[in-house]
N, C-alpha and C positions, 0 to 999 in steps of 0.2 A: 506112668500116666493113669494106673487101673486107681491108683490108692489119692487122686484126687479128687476134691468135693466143688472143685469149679469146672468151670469151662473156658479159655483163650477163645476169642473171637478173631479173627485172621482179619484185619481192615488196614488197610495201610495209612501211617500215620508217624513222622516223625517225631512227635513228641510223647505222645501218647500208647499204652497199650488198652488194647478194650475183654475186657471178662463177663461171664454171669458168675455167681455167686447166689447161696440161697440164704435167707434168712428168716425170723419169724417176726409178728407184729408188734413184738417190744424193740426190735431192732439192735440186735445184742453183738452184730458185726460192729456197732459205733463206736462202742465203747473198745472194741479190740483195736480197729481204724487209731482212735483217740490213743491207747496204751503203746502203740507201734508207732504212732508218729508219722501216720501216713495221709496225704487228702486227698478224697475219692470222690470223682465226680458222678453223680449218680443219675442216671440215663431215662431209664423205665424199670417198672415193677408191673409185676404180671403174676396171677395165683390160679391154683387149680382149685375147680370145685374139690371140695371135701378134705382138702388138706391144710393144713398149717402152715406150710412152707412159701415162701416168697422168693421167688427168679427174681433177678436185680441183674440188670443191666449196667456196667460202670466203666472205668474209664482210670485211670493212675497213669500218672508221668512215669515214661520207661526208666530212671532212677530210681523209684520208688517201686518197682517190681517187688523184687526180695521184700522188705517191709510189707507189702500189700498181702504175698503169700504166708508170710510169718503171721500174720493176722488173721488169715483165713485159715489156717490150722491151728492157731488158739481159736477160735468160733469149737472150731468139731469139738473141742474139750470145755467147754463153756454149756455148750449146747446138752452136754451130758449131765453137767450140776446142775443145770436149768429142767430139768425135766423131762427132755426129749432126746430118751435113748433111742430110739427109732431114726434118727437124722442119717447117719452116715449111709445105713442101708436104703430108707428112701430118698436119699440123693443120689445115691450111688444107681438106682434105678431108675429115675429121673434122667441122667446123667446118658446111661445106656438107652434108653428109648429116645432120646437127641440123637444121640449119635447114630443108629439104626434111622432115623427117619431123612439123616445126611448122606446116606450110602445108596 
C-alpha cells in the first residue's frame, strides 16, 4: 500500500469502485485511461494552493479495476518524461497527510 499514488474510497456500491488519483492540468491520466482501455467517470477535482497537482475524485466499474490501476502506474512514468520528477514524492506526501487526518 506505501508504493501507491492513489487512494480507494471505501463507499459501497455494486457496480462501481470510487478512488482519488492526482493529476496535472494537461490531464496526462487521459491519455493513459484512453491507452488502457478503461472509462472513468470523473466525480470532482480539487487543487492546493501553490501546487501543480490535481486530486480527482472518480469512479470505474469493478471489472475495470486492474486496467484503471495499470493506468495509474503508467501516469507515475509519464509524469516523469513530462517534467515532473517531484510527483511520486509529492503525492506520496499528499497521500500521508490524508491518511494522518483519517486516524
Amino acid at each position: 500500500m506505501e508504493n501507491q499514488l492513489f487512494l480507494k474510497i471505501d463507499r459501497f456500491s455494486l457496480r462501481y469502485e470510487y478512488f482519488i488519483y492526482f493529476d496535472v492540468q494537461a490531464y496526462l491520466a487521459d491519455r493513459m485511461f484512453i491507452k488502457h482501455k478503461v472509462k472513468v467517470w470523473f466525480d470532482r477535482e480539487y487543487t492546493k494552493d501553490g501546487s501543480q497537482y490535481i486530486a480527482i475524485f472518480c469512479h470505474v466499474k469493478k471489472r475495470c479495476v486492474p486496467a484503471f490501476l495499470a493506468a495509474i502506474n503508467d501516469l507515475k512514468n509519464s509524469m516523469k518524461i513530462c517534467g515532473n520528477p517531484d510527483y511520486e514524492l509529492e503525492i506520496r506526501n499528499y497521500l500521508d497527510e490524508l491518511r494522518l487526518n483519517q486516524d
